[in-house]
KEGUGU-682031 format. One record per residue (C-alpha): residue in three letters; z, y, x; residue number from 0. Coordinates in nm, 4 decimals. Example, Ala and Ser with C-alpha at 12.3 -4.5 7.8 and 13.67 -1.06 7.14 Angstrom:
BEGIN
    r         z         y         x    k
  Ala    0.7800   -0.4500    1.2300    0
  Ser    0.7140   -0.1060    1.3670    1
//
This chain:
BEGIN
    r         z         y         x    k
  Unk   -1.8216   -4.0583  -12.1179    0
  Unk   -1.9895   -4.1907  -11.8120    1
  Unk   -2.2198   -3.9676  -11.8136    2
  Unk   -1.9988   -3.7228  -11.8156    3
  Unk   -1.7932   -3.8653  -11.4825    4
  Unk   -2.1092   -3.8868  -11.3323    5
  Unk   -2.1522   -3.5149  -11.3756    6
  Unk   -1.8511   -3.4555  -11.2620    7
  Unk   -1.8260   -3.6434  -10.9595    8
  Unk   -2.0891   -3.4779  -10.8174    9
  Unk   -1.9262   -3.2060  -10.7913   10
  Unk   -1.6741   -3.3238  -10.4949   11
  Unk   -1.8044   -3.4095  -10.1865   12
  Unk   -1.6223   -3.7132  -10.0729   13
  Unk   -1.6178   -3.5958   -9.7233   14
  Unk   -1.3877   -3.2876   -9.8363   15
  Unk   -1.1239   -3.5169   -9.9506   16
  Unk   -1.0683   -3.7683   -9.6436   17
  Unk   -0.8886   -3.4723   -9.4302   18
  Unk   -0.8748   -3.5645   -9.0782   19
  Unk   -0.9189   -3.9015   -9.0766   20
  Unk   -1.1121   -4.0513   -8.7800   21
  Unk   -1.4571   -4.1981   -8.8998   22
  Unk   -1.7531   -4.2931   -8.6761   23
  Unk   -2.1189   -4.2656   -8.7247   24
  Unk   -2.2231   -4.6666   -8.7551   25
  Unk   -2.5416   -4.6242   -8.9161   26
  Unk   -2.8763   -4.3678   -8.9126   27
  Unk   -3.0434   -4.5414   -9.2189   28
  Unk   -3.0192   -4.4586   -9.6063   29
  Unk   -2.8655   -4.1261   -9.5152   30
  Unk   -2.6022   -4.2616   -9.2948   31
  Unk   -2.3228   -4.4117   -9.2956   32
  Unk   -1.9124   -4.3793   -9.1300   33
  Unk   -1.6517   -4.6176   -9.0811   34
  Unk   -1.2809   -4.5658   -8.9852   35
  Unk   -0.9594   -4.6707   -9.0893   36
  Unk   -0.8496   -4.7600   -9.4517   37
  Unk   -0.6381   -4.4500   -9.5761   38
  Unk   -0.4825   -4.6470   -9.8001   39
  Unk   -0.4390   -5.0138   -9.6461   40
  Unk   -0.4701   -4.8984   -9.2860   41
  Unk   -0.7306   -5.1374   -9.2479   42
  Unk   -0.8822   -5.0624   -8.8394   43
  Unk   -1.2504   -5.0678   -8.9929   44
  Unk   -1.2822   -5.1350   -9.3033   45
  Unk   -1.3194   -4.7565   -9.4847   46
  Unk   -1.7334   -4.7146   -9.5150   47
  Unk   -1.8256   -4.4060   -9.6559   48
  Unk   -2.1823   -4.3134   -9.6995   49
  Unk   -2.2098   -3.9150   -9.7434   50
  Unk   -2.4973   -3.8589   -9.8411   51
  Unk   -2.4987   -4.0489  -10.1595   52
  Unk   -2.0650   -3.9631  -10.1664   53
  Unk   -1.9805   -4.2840  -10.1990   54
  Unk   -1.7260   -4.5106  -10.0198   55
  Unk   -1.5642   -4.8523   -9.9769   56
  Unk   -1.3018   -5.0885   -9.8449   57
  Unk   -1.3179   -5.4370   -9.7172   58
  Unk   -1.0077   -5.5171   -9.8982   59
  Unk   -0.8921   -5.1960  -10.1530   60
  Unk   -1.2266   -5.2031  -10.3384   61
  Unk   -1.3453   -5.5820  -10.2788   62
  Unk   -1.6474   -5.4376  -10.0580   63
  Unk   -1.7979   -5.2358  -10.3784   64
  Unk   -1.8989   -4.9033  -10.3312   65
  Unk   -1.6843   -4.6271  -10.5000   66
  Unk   -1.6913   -4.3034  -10.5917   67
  Unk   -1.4658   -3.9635  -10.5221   68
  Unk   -1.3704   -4.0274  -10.8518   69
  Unk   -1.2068   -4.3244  -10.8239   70
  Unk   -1.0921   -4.1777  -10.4908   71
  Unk   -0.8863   -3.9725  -10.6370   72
  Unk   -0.7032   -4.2305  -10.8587   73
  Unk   -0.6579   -4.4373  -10.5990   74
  Unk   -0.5275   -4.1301  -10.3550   75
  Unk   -0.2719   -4.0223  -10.6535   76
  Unk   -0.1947   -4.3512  -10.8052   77
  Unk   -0.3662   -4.2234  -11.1435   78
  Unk   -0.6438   -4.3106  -11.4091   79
  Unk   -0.9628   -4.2444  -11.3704   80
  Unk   -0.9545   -3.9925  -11.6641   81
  Unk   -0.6968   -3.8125  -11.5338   82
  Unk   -0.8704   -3.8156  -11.1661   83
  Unk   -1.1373   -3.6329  -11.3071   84
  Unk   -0.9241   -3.3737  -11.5106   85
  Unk   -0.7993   -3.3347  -11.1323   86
  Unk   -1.1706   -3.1995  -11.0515   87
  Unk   -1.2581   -3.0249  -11.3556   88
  Unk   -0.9399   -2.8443  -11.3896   89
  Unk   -0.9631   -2.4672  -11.4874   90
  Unk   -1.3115   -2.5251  -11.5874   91
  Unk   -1.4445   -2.4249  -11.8995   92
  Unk   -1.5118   -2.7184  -12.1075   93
  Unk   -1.8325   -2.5846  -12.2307   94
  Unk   -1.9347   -2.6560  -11.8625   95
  Unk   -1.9380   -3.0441  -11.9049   96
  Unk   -2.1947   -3.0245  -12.2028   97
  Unk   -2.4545   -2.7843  -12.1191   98
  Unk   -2.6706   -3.0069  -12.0195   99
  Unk   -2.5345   -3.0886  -11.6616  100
  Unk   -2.6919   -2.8312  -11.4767  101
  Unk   -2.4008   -2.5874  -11.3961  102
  Unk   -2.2216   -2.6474  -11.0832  103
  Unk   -1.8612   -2.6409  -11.0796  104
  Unk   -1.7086   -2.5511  -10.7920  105
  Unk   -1.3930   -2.7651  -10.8254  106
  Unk   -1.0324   -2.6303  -10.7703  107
  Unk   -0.7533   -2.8835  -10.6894  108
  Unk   -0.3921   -2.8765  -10.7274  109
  Unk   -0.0732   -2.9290  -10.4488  110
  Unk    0.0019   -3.2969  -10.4556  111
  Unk    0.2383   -3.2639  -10.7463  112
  Unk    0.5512   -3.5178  -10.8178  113
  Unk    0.5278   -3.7964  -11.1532  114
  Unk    0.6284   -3.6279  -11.4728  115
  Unk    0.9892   -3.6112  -11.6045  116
  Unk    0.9421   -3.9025  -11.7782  117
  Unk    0.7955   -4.1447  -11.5352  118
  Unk    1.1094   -4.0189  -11.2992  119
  Unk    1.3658   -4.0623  -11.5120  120
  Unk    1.2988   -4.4046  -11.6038  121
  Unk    1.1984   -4.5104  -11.2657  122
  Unk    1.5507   -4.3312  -11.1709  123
  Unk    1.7038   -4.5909  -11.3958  124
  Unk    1.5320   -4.8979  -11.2488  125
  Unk    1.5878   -4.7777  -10.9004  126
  Unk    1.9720   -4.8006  -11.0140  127
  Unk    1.9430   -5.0862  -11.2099  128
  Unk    1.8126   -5.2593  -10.9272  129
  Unk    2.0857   -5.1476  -10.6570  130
  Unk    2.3469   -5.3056  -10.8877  131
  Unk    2.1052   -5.6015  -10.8873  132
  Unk    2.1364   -5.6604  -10.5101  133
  Unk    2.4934   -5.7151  -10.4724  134
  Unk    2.5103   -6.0018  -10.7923  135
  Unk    2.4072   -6.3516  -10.7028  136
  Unk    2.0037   -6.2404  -10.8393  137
  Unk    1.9397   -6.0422  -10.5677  138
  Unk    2.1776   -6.2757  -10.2610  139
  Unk    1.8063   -6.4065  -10.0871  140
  Unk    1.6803   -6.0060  -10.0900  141
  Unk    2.0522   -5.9148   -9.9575  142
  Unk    2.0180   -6.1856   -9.6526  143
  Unk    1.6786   -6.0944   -9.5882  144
  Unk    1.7589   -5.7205   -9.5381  145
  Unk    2.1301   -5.8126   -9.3764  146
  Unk    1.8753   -5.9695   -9.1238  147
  Unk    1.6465   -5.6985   -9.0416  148
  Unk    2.0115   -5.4984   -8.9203  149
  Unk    2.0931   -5.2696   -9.2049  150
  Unk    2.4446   -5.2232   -9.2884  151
  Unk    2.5343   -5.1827   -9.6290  152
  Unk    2.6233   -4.8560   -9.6503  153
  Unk    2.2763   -4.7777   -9.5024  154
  Unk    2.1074   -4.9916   -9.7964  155
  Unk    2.3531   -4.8122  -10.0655  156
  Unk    2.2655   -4.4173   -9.8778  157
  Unk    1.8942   -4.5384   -9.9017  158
  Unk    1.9478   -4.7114  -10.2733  159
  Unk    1.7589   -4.9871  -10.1864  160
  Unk    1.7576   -5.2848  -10.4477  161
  Unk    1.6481   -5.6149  -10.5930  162
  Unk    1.4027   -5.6558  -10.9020  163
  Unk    1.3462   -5.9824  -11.0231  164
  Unk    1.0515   -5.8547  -11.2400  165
  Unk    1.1092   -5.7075  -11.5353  166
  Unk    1.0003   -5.4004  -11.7697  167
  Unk    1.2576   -5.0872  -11.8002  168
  Unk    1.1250   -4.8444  -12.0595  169
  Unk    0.7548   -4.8472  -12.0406  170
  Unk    0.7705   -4.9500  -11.6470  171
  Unk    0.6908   -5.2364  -11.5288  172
  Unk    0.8964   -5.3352  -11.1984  173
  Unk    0.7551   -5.5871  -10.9770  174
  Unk    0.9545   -5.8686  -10.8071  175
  Unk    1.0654   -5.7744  -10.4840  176
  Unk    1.2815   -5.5411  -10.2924  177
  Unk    1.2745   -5.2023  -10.4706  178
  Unk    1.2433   -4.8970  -10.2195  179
  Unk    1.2569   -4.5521  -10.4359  180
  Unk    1.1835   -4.1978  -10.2621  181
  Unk    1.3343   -3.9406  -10.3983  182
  Unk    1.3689   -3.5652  -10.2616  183
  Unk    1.5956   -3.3000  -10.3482  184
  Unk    1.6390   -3.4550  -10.6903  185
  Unk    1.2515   -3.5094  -10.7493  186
  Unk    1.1659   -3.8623  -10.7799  187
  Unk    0.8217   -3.9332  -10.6256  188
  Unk    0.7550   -4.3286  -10.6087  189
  Unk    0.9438   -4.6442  -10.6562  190
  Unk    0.7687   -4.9128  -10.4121  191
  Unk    0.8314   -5.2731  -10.3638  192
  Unk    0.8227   -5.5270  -10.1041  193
  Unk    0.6998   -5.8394  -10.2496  194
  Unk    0.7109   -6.1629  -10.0675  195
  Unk    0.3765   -6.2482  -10.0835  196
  Unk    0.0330   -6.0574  -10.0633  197
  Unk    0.0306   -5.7294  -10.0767  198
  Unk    0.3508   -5.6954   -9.8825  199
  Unk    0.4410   -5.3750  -10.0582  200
  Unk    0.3173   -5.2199  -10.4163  201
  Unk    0.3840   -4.9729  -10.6096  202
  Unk    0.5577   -4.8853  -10.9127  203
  Unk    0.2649   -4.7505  -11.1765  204
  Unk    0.2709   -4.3497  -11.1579  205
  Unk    0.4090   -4.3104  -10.8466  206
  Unk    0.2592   -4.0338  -10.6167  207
  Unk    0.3053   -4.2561  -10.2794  208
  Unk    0.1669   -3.9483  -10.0236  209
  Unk    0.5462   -3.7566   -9.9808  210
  Unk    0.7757   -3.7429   -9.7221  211
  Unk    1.0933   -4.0163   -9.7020  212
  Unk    1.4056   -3.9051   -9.6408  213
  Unk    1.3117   -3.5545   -9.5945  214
  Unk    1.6305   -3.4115   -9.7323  215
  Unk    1.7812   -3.5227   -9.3552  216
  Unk    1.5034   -3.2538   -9.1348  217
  Unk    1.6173   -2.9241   -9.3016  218
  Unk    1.8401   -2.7988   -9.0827  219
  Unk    1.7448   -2.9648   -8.7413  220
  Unk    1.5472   -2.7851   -8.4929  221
  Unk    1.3871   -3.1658   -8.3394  222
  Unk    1.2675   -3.4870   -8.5568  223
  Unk    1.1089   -3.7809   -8.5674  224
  Unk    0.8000   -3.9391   -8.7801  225
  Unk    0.7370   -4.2386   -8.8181  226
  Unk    0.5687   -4.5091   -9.0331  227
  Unk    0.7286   -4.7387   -9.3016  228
  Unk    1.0455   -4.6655   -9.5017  229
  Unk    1.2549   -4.9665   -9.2904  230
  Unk    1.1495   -4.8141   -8.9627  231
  Unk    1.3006   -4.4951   -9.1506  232
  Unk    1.6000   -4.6316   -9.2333  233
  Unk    1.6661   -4.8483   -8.9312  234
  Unk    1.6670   -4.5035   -8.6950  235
  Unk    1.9076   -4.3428   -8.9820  236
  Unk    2.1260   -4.5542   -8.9556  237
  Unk    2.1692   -4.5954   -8.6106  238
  Unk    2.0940   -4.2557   -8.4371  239
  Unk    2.0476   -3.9869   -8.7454  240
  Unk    2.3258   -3.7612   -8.5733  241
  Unk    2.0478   -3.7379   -8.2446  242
  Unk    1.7671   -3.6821   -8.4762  243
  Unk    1.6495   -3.7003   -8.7853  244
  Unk    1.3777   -3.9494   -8.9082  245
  Unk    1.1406   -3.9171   -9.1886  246
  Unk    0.8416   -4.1243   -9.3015  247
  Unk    0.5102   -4.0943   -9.4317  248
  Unk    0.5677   -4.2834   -9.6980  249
  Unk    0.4573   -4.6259   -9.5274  250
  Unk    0.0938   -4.5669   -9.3782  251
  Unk   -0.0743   -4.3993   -9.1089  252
  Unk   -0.3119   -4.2936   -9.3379  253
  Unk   -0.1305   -4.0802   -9.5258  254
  Unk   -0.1437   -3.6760   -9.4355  255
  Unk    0.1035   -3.4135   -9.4921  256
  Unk    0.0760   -3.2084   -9.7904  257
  Unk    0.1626   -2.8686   -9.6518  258
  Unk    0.2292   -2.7160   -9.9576  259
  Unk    0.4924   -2.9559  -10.0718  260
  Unk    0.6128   -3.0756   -9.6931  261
  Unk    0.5247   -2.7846   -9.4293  262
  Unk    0.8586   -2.6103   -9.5011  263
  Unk    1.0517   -2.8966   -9.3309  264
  Unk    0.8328   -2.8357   -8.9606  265
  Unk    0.8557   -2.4884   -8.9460  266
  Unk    1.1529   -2.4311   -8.7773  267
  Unk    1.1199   -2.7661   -8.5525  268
  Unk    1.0791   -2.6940   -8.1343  269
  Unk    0.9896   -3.0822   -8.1402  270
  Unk    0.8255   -3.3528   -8.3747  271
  Unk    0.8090   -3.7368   -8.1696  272
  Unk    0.5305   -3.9638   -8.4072  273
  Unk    0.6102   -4.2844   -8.3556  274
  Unk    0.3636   -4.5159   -8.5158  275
  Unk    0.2173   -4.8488   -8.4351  276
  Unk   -0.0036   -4.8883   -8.1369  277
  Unk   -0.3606   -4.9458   -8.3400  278
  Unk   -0.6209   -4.7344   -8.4547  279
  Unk   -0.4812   -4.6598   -8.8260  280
  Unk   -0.1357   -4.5161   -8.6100  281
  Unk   -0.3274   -4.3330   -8.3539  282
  Unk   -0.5791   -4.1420   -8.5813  283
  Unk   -0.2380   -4.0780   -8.8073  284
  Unk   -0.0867   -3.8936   -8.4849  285
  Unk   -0.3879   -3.7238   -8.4334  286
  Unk   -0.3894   -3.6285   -8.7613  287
  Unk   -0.0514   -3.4782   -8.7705  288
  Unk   -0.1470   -3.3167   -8.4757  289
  Unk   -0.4260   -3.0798   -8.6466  290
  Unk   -0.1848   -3.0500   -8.9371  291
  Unk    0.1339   -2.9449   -8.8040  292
  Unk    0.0415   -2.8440   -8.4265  293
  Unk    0.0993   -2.9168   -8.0306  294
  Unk    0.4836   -2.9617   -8.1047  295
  Unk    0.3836   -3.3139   -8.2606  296
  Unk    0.3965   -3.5458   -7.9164  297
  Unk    0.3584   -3.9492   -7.9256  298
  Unk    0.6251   -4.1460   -7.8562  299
  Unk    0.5147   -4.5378   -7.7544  300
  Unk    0.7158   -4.8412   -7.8411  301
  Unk    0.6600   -5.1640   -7.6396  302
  Unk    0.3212   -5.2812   -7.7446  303
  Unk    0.3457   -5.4798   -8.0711  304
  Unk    0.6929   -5.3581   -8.1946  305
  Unk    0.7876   -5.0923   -8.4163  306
  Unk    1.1221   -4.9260   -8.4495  307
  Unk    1.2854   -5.1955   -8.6726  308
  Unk    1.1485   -5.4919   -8.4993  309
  Unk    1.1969   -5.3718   -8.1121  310
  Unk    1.5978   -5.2927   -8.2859  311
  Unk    1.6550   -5.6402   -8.3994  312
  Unk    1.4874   -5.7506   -8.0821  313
  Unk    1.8394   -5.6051   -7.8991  314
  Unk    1.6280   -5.2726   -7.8247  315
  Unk    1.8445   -4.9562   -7.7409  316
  Unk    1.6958   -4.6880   -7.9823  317
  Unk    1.8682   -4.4263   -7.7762  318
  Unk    1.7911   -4.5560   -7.4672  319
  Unk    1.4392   -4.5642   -7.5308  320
  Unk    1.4320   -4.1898   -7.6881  321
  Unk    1.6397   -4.0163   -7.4548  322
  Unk    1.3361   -4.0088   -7.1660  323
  Unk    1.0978   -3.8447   -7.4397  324
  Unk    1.4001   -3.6035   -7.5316  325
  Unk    1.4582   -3.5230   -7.1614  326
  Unk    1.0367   -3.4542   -7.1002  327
  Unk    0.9535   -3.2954   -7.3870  328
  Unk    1.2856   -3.0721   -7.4509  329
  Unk    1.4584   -3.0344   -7.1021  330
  Unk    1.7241   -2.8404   -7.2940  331
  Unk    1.8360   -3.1472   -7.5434  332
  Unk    2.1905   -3.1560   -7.4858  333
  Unk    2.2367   -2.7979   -7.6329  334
  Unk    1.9684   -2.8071   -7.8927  335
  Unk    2.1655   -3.1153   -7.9803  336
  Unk    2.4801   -2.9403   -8.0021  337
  Unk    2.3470   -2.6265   -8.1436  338
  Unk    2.1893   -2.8818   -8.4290  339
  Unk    2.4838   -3.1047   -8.4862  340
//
């Protein structure tokens, strides 16, 4: 068998599947090597990758070992290793992987596809199970603490946002913490969880983690907004979703836009603001959904160390702050407002 990933994963080149992510040149010996920001813990520079041997690392997701695209891929879709390489050899002929290594398979990859049925509905169930949790005496602390970032309950109930102690329902396992589920016109893609410890969030095993939160809400609007982190999300819902709608890239920078899955929701906008945290991991994500989606993504700064749910508990007026982009970028807002709303 490891022979047999090693074939394999020679057949991806591991520059091919970091997209536009922002990576410097750091080193000229052993064939090279890059560094950027983490696309999966944001990390400024921690993401090596050295190309010419297609291999890569993280300070903190891999321990400092080197990797391969492989494991990558797992990592990218929250999958096994096994099935991260069915990924790559997919529509190959099997007969490929046991002549003798020599044929080169040109891989062919899949959209970014949603969990199976199964995984969704019982990770459906847990997300409910948990949002009755929240409201008993269990999950009071988890109520407070959210009560105190500003959300009003009928945001947490629109959002189903809930409390798991730590427990197993069905073949899940759900982590203790605050239990934040995505879900998209009736297609569950991830349940996530905000611990109180280290990692601050995790995920729910089998969740596909790179989709687009709360995109049922951009459909019909002609302007948005983008931002990072399913709180800063929900905080500009709640408060100014009427204005403009908010989605999120599922909690990182570093994630990018599957077009196939998510490029329906831009087409018809005049106007996308990104508003993600003023650091490297945030600006190459901008820059990012810049090449992706176009010149109608513009940046929109919040005062320097705050994000949209800390610079609103702060006493910050969301509206206030937006309305100057609104006014630069779209002198017409008042009647693309009206003609949205």
């Amino acid at each position: 068998m490891n022979r047999q990933f090693s074939f394999i994963k020679n057949q991806v080149n591991i520059i091919d599947l970091l997209g536009g992510l922002d990576l410097k040149k750091v080193a000229s010996t052993g064939g090279g090597e890059l560094a950027g920001p983490c696309p999966f813990c944001g990390g400024r520079d921690r993401f090596r990758v050295q190309p010419s041997k297609n291999i890569w690392l993280c300070r903190n997701c891999t321990g400092g070992l080197w990797r391969d695209p492989i494991d990558f891929i797992a990592k990218r879709d929250n999958i096994s290793i096994s099935d991260a390489a069915k990924v790559i050899t997919k529509n190959a002929p099997n007969s490929v992987l046991y002549n003798g290594y020599k044929t080169a398979i040109k891989p062919t990859y899949t959209p970014y596809s949603a969990p199976p049925d199964e995984w969704q509905h019982e990770a459906r169930e847990a997300a409910n199970q948990c949002q009755e949790r929240l409201y008993t005496d269990e999950g009071a602390r988890a109520l407070e603490y959210l009560q105190k970032r500003g959300f009003y309950r009928q945001t947490l109930e629109r959002f189903q946002i809930g409390y798991s102690p730590g427990y197993k329902c069905g073949s899940l396992w759900i982590p203790h913490g605050i239990t934040i589920p995505c879900e998209v016109k009736g297609v569950f893609w991830y349940l996530k969880i905000r611990t109180n410890g280290t990692p601050k969030y995790t995920l729910v095993k089998g969740s596909k983690p790179s989709a687009l939160y709360n995109a049922d809400r951009l459909e019909l609007a002609r302007i948005c907004l983008i931002t990072e982190g399913e709180f800063n999300a929900m905080t500009w819902d709640q408060e100014l979703n009427e204005i403009m709608p908010v989605a999120s890239m599922g909690g990182s920078a570093s994630n990018r836009v599957d077009l196939v899955n998510w490029g329906g929701y831009f087409l018809n906008k005049s106007l996308i603001l990104a508003v993600y945290d003023d650091d490297e991991a945030g600006r190459a994500g901008v820059m990012a959904l810049r090449d992706q989606i176009g010149e109608r993504v513009k940046i929109a700064a919040l005062p320097e160390g705050q994000d949209i749910n800390s610079f609103y508990q702060g006493g910050g007026c969301l509206w206030t702050w937006v309305k100057d982009y609104l006014q630069f970028w779209e002198p017409a807002t008042p009647s693309i407002i009206e003609a949205n709303w």
